[in-house]
NUKOL-24675 format. One record per residue: chain; residue number from 1; x, y, z of N, C-alpha, C, O, CB in turn; residue in three letters. Coordinates in steps of 0.2 Angstrom, whole numbers. Atoms other than C-alpha are relative to their C-alpha. Glycine has a CB too. Layout:
% residues N
("A" NUM (X Y Z) (X Y Z) (X Y Z) (X Y Z) (X Y Z) "ALA")
...
% end
This chain:
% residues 231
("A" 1 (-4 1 6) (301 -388 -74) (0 6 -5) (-5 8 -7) (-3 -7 -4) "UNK")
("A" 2 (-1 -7 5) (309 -372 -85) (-1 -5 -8) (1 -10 -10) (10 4 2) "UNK")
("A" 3 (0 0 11) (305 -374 -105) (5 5 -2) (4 11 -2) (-9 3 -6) "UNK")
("A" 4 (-3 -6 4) (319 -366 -114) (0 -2 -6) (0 -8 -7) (7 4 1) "UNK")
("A" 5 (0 1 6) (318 -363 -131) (6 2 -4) (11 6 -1) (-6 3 -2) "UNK")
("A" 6 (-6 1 5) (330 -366 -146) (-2 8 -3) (-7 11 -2) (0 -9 -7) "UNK")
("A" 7 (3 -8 6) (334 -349 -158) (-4 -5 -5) (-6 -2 -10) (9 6 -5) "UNK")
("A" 8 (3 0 6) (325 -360 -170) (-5 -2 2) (-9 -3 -3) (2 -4 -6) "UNK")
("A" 9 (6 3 -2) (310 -365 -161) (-4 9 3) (-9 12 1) (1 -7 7) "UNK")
("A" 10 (2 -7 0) (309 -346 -155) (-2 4 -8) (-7 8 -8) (7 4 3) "UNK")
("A" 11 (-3 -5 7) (312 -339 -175) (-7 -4 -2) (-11 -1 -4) (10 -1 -6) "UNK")
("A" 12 (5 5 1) (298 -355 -177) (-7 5 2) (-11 7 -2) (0 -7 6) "UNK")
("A" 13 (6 -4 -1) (285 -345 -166) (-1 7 -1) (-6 9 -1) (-1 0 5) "UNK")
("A" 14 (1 -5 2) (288 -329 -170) (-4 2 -7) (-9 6 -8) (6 2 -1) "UNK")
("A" 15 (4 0 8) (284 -333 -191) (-5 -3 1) (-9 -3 -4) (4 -4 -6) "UNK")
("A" 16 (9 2 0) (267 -341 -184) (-3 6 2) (-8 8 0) (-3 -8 5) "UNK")
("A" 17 (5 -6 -1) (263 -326 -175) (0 4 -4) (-6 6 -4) (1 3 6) "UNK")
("A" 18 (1 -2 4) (265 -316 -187) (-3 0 -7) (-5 5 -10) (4 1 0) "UNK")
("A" 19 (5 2 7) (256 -325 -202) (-7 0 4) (-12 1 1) (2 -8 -4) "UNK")
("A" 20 (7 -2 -3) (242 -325 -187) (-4 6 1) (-10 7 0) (-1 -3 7) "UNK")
("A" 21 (-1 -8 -1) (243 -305 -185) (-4 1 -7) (-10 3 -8) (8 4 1) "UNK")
("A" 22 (3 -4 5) (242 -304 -204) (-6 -3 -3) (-8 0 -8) (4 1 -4) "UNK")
("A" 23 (7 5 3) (227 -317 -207) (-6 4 4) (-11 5 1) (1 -10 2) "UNK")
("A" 24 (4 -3 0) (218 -308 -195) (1 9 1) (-3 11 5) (-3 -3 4) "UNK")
("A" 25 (1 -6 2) (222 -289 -200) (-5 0 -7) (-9 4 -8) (8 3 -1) "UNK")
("A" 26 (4 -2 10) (215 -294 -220) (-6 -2 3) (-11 0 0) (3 -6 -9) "UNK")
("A" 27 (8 3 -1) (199 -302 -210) (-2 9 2) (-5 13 -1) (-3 -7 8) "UNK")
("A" 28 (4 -6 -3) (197 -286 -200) (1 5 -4) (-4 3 -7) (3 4 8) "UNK")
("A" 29 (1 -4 6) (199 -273 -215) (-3 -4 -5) (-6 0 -8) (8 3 -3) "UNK")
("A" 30 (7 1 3) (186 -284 -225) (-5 -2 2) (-9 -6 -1) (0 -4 -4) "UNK")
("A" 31 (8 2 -3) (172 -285 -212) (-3 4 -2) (-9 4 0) (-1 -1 8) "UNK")
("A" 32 (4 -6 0) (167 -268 -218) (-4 -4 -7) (-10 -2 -7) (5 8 -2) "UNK")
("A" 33 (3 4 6) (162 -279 -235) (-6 -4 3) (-10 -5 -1) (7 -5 -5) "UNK")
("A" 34 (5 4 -2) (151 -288 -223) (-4 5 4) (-8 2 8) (3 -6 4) "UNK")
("A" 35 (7 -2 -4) (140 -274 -216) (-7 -1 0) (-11 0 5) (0 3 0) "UNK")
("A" 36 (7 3 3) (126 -279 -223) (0 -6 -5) (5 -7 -9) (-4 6 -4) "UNK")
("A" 37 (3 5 3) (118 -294 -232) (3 4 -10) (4 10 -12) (-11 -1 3) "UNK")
("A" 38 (-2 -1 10) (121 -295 -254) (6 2 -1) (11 4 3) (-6 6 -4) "UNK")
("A" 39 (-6 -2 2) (133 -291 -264) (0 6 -7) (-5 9 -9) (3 -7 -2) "UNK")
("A" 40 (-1 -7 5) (138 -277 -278) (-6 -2 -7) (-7 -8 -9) (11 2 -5) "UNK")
("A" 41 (3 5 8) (126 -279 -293) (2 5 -4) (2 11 -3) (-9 -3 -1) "UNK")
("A" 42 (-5 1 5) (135 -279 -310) (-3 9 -4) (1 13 -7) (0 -9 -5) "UNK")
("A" 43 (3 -7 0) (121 -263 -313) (0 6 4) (-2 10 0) (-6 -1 0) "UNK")
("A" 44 (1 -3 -2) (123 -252 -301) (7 4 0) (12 1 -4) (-2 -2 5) "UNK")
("A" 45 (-6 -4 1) (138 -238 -299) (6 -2 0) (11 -1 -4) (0 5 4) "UNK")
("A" 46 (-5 2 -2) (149 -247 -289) (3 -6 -3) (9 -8 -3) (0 0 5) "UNK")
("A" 47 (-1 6 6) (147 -262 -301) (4 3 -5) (10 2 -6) (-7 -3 -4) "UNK")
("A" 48 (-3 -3 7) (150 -251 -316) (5 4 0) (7 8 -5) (-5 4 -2) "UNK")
("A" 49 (-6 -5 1) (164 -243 -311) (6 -6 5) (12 -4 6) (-2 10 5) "UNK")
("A" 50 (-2 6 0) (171 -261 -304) (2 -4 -6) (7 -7 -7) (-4 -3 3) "UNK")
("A" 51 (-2 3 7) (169 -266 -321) (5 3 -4) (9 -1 -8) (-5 -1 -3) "UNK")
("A" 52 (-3 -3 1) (177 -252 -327) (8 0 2) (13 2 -2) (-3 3 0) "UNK")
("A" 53 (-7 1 -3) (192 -254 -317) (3 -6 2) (7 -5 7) (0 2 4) "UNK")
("A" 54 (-2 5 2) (196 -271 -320) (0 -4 7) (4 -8 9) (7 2 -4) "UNK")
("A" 55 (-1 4 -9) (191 -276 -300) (-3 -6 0) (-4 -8 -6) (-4 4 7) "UNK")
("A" 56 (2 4 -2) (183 -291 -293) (-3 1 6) (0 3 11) (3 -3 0) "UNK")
("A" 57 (6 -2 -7) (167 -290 -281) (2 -5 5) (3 -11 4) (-8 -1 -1) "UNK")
("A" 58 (1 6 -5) (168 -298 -264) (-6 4 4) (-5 10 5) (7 -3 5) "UNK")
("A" 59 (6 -6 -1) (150 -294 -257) (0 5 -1) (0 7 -7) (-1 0 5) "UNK")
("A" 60 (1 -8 0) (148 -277 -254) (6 4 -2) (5 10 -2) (-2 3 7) "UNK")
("A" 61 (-5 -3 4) (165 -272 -261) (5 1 -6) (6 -5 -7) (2 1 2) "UNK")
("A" 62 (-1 2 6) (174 -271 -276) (10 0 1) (12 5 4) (-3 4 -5) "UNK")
("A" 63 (-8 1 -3) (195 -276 -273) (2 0 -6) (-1 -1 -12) (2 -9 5) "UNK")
("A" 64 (-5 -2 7) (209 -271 -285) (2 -6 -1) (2 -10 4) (7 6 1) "UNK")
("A" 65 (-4 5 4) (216 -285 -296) (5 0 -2) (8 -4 -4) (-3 -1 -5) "UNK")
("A" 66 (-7 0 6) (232 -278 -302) (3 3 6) (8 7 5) (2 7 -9) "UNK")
("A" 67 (-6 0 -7) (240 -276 -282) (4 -8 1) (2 -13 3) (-7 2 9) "UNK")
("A" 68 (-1 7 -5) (249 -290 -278) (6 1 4) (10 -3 5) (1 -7 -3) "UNK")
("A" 69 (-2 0 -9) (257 -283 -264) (-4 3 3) (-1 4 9) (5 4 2) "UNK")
("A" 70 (5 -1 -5) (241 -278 -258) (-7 -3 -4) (-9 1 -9) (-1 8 3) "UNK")
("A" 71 (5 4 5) (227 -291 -266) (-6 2 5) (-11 -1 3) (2 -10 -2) "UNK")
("A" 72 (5 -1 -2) (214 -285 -253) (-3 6 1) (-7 8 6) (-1 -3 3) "UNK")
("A" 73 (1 -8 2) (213 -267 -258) (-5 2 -3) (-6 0 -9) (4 2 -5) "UNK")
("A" 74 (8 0 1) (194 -260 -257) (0 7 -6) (3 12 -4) (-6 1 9) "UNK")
("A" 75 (-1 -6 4) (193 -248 -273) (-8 3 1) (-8 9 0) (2 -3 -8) "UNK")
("A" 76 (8 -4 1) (173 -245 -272) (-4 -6 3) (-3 -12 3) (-4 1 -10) "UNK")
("A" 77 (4 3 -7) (162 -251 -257) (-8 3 -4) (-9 8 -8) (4 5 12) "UNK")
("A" 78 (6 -4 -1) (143 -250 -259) (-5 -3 4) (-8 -8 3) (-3 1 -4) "UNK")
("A" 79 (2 1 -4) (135 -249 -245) (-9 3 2) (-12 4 7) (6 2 3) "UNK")
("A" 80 (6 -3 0) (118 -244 -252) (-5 -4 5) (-3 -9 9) (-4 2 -7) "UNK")
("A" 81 (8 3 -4) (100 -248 -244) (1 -6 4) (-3 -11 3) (-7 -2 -5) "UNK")
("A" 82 (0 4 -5) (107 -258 -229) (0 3 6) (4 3 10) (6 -2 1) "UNK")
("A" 83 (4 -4 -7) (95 -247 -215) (8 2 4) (11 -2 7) (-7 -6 6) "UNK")
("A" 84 (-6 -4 -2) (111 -237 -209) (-3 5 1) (-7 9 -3) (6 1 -4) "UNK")
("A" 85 (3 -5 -1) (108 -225 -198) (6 4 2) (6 10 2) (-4 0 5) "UNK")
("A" 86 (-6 -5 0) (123 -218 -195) (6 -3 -2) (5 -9 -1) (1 4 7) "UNK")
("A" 87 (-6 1 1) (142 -220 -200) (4 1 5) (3 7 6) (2 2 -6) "UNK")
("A" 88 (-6 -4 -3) (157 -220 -188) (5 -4 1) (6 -6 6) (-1 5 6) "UNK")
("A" 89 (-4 4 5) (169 -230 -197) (1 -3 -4) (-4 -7 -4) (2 -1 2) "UNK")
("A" 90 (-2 5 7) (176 -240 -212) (6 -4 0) (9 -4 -6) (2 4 -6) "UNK")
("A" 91 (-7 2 0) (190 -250 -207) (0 -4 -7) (-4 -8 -10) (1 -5 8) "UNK")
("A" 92 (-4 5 5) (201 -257 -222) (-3 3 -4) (-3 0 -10) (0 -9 0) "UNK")
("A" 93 (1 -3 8) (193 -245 -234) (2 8 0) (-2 13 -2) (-11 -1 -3) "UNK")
("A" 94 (-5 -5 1) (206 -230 -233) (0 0 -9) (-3 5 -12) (9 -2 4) "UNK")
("A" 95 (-3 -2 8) (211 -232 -252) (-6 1 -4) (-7 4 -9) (5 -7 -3) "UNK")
("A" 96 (6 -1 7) (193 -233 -260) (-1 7 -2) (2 12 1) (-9 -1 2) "UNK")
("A" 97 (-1 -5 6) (188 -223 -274) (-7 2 1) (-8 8 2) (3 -3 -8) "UNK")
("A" 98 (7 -2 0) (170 -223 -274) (-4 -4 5) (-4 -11 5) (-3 0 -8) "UNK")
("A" 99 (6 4 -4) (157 -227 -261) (-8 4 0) (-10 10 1) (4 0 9) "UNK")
("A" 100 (8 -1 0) (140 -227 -262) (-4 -1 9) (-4 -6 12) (-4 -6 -6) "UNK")
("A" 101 (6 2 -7) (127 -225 -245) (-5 2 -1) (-10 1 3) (1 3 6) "UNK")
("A" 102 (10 1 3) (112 -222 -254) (-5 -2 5) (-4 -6 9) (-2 -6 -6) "UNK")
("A" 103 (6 5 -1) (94 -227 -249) (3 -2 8) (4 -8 9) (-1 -7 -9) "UNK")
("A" 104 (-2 3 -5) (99 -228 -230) (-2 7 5) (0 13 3) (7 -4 0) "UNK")
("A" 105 (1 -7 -5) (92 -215 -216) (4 1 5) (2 1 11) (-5 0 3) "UNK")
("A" 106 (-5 -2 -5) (108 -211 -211) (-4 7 3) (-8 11 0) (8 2 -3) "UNK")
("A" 107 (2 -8 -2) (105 -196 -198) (5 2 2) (5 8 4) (-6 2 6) "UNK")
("A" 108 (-6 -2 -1) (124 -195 -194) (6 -3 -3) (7 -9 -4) (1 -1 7) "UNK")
("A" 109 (-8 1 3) (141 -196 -200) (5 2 2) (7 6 -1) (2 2 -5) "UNK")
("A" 110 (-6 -3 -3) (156 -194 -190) (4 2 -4) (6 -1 -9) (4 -5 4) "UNK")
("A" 111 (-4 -4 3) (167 -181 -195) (7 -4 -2) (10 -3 -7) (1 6 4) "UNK")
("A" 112 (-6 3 -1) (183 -192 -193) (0 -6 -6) (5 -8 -9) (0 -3 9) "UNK")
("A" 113 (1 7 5) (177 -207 -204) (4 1 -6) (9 -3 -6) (-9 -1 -2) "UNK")
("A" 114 (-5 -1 5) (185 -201 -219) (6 3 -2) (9 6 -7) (-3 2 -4) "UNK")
("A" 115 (-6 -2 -3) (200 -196 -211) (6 -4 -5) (5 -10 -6) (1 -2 7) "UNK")
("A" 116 (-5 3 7) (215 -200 -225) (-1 -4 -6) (3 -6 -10) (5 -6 3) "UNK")
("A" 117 (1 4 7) (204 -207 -238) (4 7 -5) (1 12 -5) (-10 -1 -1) "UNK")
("A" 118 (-3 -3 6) (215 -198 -251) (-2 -2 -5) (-2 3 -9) (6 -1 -1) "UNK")
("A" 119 (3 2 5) (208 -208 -264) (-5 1 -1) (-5 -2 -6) (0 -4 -1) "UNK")
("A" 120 (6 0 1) (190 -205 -263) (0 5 -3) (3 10 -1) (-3 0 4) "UNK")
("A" 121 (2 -6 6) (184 -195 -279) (-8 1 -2) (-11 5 -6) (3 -3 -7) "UNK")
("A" 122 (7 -2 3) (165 -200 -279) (-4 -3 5) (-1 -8 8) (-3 -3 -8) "UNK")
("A" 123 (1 2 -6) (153 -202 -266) (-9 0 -2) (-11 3 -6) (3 5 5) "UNK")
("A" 124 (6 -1 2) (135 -205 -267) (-4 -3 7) (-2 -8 10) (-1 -4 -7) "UNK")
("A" 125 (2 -3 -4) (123 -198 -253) (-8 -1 2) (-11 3 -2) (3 6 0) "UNK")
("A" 126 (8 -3 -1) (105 -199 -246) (0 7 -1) (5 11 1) (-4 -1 8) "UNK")
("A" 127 (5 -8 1) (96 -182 -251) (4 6 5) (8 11 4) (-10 -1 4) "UNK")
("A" 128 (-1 -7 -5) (98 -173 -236) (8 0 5) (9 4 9) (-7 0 6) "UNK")
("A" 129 (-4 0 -4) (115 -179 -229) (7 2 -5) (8 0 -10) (0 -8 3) "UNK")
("A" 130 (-4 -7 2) (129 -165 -232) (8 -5 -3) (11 -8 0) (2 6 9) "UNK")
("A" 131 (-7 2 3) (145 -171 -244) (4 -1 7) (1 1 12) (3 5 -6) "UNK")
("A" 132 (-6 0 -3) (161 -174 -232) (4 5 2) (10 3 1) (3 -4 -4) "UNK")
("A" 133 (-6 -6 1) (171 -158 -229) (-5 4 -2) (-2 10 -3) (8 0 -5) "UNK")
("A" 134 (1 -3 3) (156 -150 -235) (2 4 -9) (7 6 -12) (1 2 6) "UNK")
("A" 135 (-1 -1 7) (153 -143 -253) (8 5 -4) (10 7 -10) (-6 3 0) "UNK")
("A" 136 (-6 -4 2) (170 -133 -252) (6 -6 0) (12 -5 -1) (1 7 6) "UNK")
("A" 137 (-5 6 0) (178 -152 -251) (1 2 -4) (5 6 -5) (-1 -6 1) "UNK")
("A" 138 (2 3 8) (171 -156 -270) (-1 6 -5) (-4 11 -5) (-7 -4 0) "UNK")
("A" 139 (1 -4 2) (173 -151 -284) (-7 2 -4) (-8 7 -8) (5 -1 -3) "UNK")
("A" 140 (7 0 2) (156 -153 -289) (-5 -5 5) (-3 -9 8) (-1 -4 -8) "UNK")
("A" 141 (4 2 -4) (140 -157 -280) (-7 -1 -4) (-7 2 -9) (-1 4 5) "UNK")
("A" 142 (5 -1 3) (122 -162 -285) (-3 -4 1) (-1 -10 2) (1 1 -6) "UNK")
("A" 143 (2 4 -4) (109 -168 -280) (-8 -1 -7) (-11 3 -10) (-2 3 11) "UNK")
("A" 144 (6 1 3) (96 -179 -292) (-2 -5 1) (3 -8 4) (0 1 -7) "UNK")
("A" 145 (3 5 -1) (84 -194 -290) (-1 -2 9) (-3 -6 12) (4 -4 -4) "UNK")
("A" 146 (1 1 -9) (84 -193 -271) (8 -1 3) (8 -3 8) (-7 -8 3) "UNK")
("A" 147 (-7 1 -4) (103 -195 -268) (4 8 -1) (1 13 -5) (6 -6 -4) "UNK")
("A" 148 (-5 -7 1) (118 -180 -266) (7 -5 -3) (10 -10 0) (2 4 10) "UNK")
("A" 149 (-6 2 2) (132 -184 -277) (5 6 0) (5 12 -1) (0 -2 -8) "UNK")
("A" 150 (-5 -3 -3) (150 -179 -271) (6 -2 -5) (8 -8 -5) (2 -1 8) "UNK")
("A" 151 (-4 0 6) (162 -176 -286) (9 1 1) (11 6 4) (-3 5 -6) "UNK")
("A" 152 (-8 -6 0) (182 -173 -287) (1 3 7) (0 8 8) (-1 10 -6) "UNK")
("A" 153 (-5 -2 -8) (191 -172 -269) (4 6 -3) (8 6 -8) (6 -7 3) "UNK")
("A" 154 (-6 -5 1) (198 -155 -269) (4 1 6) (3 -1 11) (-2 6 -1) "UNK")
("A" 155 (-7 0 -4) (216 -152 -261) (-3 6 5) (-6 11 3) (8 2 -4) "UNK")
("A" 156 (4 -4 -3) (211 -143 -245) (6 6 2) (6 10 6) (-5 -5 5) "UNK")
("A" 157 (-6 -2 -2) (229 -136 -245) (0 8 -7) (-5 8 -11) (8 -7 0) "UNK")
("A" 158 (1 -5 3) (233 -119 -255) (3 -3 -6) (5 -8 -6) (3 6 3) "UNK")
("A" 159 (0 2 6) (235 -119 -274) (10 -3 -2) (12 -7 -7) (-4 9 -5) "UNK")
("A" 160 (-4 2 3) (253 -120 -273) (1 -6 3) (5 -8 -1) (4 3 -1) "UNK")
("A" 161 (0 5 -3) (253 -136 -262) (4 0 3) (7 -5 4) (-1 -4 -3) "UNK")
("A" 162 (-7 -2 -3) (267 -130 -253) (-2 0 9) (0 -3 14) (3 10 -5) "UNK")
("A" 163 (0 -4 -7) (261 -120 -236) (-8 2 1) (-12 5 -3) (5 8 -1) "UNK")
("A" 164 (8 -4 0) (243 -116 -228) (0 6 6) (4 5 11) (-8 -6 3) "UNK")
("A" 165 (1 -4 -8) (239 -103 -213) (0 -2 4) (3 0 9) (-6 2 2) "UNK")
("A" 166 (-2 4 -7) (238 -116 -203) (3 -5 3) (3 -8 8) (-5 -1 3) "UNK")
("A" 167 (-6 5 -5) (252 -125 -203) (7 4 3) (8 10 2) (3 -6 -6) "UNK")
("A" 168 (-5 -5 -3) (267 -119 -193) (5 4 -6) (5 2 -12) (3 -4 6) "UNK")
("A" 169 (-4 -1 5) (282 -110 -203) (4 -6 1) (6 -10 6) (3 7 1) "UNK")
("A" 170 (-7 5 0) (295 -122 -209) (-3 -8 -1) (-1 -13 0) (6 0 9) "UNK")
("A" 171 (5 6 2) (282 -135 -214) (-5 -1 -9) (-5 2 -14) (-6 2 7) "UNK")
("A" 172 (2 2 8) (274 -143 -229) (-9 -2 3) (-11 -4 9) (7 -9 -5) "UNK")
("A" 173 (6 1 1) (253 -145 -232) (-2 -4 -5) (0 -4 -11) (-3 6 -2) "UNK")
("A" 174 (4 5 5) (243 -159 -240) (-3 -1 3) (-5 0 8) (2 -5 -3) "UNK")
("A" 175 (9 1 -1) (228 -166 -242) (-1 -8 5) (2 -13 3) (-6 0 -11) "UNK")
("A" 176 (3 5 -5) (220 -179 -228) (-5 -4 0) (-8 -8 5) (0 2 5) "UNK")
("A" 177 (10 3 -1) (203 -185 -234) (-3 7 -2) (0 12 -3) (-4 -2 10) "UNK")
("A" 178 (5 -5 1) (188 -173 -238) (0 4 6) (0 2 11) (-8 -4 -1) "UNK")
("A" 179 (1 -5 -5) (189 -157 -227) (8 0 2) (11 5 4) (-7 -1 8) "UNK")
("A" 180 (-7 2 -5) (206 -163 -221) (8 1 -3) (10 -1 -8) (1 -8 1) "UNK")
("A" 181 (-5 0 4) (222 -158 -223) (6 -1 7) (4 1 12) (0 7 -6) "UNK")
("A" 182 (-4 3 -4) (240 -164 -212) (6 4 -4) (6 4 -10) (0 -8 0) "UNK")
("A" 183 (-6 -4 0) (256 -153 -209) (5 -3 3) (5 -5 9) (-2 6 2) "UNK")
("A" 184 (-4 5 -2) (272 -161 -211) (6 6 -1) (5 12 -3) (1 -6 -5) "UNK")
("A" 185 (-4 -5 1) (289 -153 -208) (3 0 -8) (2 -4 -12) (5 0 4) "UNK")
("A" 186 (-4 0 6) (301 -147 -223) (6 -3 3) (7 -6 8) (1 7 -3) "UNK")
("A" 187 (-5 3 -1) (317 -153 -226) (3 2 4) (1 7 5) (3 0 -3) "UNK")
("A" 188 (-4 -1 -5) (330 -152 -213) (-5 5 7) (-3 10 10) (6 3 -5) "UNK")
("A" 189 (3 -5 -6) (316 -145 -199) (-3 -5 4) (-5 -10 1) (-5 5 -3) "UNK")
("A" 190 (3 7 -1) (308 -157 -186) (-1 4 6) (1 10 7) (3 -8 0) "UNK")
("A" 191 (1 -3 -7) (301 -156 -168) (-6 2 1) (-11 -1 -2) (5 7 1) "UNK")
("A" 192 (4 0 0) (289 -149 -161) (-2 9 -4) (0 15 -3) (1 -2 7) "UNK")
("A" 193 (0 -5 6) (281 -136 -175) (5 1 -4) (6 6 -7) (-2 6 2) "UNK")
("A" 194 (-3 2 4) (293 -140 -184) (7 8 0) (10 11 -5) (-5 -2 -6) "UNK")
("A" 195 (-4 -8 -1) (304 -124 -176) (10 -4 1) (15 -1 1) (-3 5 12) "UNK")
("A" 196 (-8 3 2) (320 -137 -176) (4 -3 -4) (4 -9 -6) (1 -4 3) "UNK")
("A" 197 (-4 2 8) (334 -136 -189) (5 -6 2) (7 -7 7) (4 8 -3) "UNK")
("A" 198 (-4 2 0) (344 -147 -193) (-4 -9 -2) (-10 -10 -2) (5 3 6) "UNK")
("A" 199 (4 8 -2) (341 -170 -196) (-2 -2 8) (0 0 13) (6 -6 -3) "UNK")
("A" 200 (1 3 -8) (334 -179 -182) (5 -5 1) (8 -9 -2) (-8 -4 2) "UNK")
("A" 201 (-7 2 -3) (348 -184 -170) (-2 -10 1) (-1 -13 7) (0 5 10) "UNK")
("A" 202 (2 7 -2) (343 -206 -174) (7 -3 5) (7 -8 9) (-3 -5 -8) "UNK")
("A" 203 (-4 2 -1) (360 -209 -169) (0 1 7) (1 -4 11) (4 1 -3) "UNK")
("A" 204 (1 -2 -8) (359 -200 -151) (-6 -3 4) (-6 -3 10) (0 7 1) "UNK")
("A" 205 (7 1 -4) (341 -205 -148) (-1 -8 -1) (-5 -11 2) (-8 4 -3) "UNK")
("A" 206 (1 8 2) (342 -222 -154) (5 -5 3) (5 -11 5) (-1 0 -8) "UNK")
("A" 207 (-6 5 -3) (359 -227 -148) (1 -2 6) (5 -7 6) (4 2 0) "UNK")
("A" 208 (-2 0 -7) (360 -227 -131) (-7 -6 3) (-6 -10 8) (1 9 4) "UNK")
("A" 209 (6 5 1) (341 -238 -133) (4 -5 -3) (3 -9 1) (-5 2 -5) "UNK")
("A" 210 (-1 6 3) (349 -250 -143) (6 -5 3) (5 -11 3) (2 2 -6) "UNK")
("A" 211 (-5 1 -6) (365 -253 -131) (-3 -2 5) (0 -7 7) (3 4 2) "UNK")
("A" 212 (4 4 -8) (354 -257 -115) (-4 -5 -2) (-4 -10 1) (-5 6 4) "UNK")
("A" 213 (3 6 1) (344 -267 -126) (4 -6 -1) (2 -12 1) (-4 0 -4) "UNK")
("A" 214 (-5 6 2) (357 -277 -132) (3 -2 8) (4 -8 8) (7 4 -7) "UNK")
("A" 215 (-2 2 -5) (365 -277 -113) (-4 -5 2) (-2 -11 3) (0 4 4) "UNK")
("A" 216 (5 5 -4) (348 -284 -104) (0 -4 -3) (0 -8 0) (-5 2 1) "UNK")
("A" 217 (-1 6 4) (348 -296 -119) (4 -3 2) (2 -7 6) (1 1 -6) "UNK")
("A" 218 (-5 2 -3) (363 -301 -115) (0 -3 6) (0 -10 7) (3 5 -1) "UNK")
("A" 219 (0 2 -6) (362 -303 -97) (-8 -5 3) (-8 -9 8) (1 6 4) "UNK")
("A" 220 (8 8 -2) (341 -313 -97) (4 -5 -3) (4 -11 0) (-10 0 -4) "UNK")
("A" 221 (-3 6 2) (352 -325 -109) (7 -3 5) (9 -9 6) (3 2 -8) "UNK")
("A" 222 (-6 4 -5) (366 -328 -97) (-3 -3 7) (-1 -9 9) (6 6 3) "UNK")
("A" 223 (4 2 -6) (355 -329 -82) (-4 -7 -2) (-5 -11 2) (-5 7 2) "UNK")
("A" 224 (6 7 1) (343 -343 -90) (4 -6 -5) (2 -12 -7) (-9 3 -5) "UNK")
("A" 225 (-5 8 4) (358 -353 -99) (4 -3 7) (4 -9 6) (8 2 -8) "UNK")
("A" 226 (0 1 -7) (364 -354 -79) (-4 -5 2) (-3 -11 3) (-2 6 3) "UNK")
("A" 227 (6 4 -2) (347 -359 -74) (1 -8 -5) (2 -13 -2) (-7 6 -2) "UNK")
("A" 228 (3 5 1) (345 -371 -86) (8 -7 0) (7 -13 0) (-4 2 -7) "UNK")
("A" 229 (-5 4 -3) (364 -379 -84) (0 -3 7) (1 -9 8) (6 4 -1) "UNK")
("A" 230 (2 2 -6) (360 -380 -65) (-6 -6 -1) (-6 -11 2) (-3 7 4) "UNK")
("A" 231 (6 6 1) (344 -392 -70) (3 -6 -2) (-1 -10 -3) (-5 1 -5) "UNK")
% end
């Protein structure tokens, strides 16, 4: 026995799969809030700068209030004295502002971890474990009470923000996270190093894709309205 389905029982499952996708993308970007036991307390940095910023704690992080087109937006994670030994990853905390890892014996930090945090401006560090990008990230460093504080993300691209050494000619420089920075083309330049002038060809690359799809579409719907008239 063939099941075919109606366009509205199809358009039916599509909009459940997709509200299932996005129910478990907001779990998996807030399990980082669950790496450890407790929650922010209202004294500590990431409290006080939660409070300051008009957020709301959920355990271990503090979530923006004035998004609502992104209401689970991690502004300041703290992830102190939860025995962490090493870091090598943050999923769903790209946008924070300030993260604490204090009071934990990390002995490693994957370099990669703060990859596109663009927003991160304050960091707070066991003693001995080295800011992000190194002290030429930040604009300040300093280490008192047994932590290393990491101040002011600096642009790791040149003063005019325009162009670096190492990106190719005919390209643009910005900043990617602490140490990091991502080379985009300029206007009208694309390809590979960005050595090809002119817009990208979407009409030639895309069109002749879109036509076959639309054919083969075409032809599994003819083939299984057949089939199911034959039944």
């Amino acid at each position: 026995m063939k099941v075919v389905l109606s366009w509205f029982e199809t358009a039916a499952l599509i909009f459940i799969l997709n509200v299932c996708f996005n129910e478990s993308y907001q779990l998996t970007g807030l399990q980082v809030c669950s790496l450890c036991g407790g929650t922010v307390q209202n004294t500590s940095d990431v409290g006080q700068f939660c409070s300051s910023s008009a957020g709301r704690i959920d355990r271990r992080c503090c979530l923006a209030n004035n998004n609502a087109s992104d209401p689970e937006r991690i502004i300041g994670l703290d992830l102190s004295n939860c025995s962490l030994t090493q870091v090598k990853e943050l999923p769903g905390a790209s946008k924070v502002s300030m993260i604490d890892l204090s009071l934990n014996p990390i002995v490693n930090i994957s370099e990669k971890v703060f990859l596109g945090f663009l927003d991160l401006n304050y960091m707070i560090l066991p003693q001995d474990v080295v800011c992000p990008g190194g002290n030429v990230s930040w604009q300040k460093v300093e280490v008192r009470q047994g932590k290393r504080i990491c101040k002011g993300q600096n642009n790791m691209c040149n003063q005019t923000g325009q162009m670096s050494m190492s990106c190719p000619e005919h390209s643009l420089c910005g900043p990617y996270g602490p140490g990091f920075f991502e080379c985009s083309c300029a206007e009208n330049y694309q390809g590979y190093k960005c050595l090809r002038q002119g817009e990208f060809p979407v009409v030639e690359v895309f069109g002749p894709l879109a036509a076959s799809t639309v054919v083969i579409s075409f032809l599994v719907w003819v083939t299984q309205r057949r089939k199911a008239k034959s039944l």
